[in-house]
N, C-alpha and C positions, 0 to 999 in steps of 0.2 A: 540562849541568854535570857536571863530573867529579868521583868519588869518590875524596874524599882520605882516608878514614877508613881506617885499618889497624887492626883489633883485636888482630892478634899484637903490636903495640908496646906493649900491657898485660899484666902478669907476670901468672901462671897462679891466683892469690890473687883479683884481680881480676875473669879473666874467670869464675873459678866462685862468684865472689861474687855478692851481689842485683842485682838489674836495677835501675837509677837511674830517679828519676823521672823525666827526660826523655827517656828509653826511650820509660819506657811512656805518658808523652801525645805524642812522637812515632809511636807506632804506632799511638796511638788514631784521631788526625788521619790517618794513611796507608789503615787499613781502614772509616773510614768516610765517604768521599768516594762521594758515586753517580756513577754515568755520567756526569750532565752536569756533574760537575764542581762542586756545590754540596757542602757539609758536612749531616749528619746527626745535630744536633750531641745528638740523647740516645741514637744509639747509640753515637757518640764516648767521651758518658762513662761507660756501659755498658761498653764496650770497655776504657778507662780504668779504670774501677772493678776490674775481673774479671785486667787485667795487674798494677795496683799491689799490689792483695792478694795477689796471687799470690806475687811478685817480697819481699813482707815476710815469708811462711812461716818459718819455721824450718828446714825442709828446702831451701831455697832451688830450690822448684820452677823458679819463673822466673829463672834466672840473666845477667848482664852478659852470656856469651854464647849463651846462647840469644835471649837479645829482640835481640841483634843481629841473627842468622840470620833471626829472622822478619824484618826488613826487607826481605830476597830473596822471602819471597814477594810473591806476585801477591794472595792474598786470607788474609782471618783463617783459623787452621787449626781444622777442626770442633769438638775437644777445647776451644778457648775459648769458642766459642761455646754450645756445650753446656752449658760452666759459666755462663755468663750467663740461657740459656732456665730452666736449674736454679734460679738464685736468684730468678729471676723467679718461677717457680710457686711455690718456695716461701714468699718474701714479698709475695704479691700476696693 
């Protein structure tokens, strides 16, 4: 299936604005597939969880395009998961 999605056809407001919801449960679903192709689905909303907070900061850490770029990668990048293991220890 071929990639029609262009991000430079959104004005520069946009791409450094917040990451949209369906960003971030599109990338939740993307990083938490296993091998065989099953869903993982409480690291999903882990995943989930640790993008959309992010993405609502005030400093708009996760921004329109950064959660796009993380689509290219291959696996979640350390930095998020670390803040997951984080709030874990913390709230467990």
């Amino acid at each position: 299936m071929e990639n029609t999605f262009d991000i430079n056809s959104f004005d520069k407001d946009t791409q450094s604005g917040k990451a949209t919801y369906n960003q971030c449960k599109g990338l939740s679903y993307k990083f938490a597939k296993k091998k065989d192709g099953t869903m993982d689905w409480k690291l999903q909303k882990q995943i989930y969880g640790c993008l959309y907070g992010l993405s609502k900061r005030e400093e708009h850490f996760l921004t329109f395009k950064k959660a796009d770029e993380l689509f290219s990668k291959k696996s979640l990048p350390k930095v998020y998961l670390d803040a997951i293991a984080l709030y874990l220890k913390e709230n467990s």
